[in-house]
Every structure is written in structure tokens, then in C-alpha cells.
C-alpha positions as CSV (number, residue, x, y, z in Angstrom):
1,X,23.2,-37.0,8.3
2,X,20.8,-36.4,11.5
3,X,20.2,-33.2,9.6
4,X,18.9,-34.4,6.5
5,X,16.9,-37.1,8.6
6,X,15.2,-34.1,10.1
7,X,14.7,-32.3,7.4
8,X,13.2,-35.2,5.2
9,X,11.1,-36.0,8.7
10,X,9.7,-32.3,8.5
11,X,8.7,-32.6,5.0
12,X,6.7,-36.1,5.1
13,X,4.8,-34.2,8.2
14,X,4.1,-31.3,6.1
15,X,3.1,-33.5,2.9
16,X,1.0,-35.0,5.7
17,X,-0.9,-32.7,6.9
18,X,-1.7,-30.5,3.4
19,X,-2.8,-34.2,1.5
20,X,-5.5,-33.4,-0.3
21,X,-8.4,-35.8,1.0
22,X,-11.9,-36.1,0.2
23,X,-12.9,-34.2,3.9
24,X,-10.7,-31.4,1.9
25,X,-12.7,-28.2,1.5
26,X,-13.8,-26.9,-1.7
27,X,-10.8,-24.2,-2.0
28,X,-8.0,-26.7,-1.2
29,X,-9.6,-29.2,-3.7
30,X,-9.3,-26.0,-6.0
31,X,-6.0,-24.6,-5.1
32,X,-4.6,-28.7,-5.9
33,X,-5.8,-28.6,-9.4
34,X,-3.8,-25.0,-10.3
35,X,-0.9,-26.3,-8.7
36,X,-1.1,-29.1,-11.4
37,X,1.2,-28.8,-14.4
38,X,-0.1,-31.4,-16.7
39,X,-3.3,-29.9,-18.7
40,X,-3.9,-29.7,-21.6
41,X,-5.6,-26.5,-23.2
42,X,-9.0,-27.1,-22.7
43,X,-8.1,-28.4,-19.4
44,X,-6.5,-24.8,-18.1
45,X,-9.7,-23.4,-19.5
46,X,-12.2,-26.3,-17.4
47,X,-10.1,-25.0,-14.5
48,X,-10.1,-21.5,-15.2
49,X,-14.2,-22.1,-15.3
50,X,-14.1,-24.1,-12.2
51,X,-12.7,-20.5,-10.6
52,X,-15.2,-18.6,-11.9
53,X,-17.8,-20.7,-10.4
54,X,-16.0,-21.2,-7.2
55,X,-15.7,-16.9,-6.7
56,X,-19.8,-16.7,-7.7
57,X,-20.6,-19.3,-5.6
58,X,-22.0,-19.3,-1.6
59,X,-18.2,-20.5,-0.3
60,X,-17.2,-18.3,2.5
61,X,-15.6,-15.0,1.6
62,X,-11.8,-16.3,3.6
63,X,-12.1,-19.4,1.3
64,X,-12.8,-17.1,-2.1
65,X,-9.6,-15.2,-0.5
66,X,-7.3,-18.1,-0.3
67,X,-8.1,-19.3,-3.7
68,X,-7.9,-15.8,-5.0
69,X,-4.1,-16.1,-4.2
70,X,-3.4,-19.2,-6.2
71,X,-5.1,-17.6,-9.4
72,X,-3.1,-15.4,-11.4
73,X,-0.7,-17.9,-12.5
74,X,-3.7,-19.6,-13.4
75,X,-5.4,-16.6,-15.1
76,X,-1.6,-16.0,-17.5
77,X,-1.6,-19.3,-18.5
78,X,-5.1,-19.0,-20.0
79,X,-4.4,-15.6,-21.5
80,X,-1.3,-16.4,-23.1
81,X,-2.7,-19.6,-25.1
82,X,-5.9,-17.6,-25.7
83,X,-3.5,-15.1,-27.3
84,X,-1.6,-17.6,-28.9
85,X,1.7,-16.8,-26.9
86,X,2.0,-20.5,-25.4
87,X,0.8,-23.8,-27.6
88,X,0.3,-26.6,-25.5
């Protein structure tokens, strides 16, 4: 029982301390919304755009690098309902 106590411990801490709040930066604000699963279409597309801008904007090159590794299962998603593969 001490172990699961621990372990649940461990995991409010980490929930805790990777909240996203509004002194968040930009690319965790980002990385948040791919990690939602509950868009519609055109709301995978708004965040797909919301990328875009992100990567062509002045954020710091580290930050453009830690979003880049949240976004290709972002970038399927979009390609397979753009292809018709996935109806949502």
C-alpha cells in the first residue's frame, strides 16, 4: 500500500509541476492543445494552423524544437481526414 501511496504522490507532483498555466510559454500552451483528443475537423486543422504560425514566428529556435516533437501525430491526423481516411 506505501507503494501505491508513493507512486500516486509522484504523479500529483508531476501533474503539478507540467499544469499548464497562463505564465506557460507559448510552446507548452501549444504542445497542450495536440495532446487534446476531442476536436473536431476543423478544429485539428485551427491547430494544425496554429503550428504553422508558431514554427514562422520570432519564438526561440529550442522552443520551435520542442514543439516540433509533438507534431507529427498532429500532422497524420490532418492528412488522413484531408484524405478521407478518418471521418470525425
Amino acid at each position: 500500500m506505501a507503494d501505491i501511496k508513493g507512486l500516486i504522490k509522484k504523479i500529483e507532483e508531476y501533474n503539478k509541476k507540467y499544469m499548464i498555466t497562463e505564465n506557460s510559454s507559448e510552446a507548452d500552451k501549444l504542445i497542450a492543445k495536440m495532446h487534446e483528443k476531442k476536436y473536431t475537423k476543423e478544429e485539428y486543422f485551427e491547430v494544425e494552423e496554429e503550428v504553422k504560425a508558431f514554427m514562422q514566428s520570432d519564438a526561440s529556435e529550442a522552443d520551435k524544437q520542442k514543439v516540433m516533437g509533438y507534431t507529427e501525430s498532429l500532422s497524420m491526423l490532418c492528412a488522413a481526414i484531408r484524405e478521407g481516411r478518418l471521418d470525425i
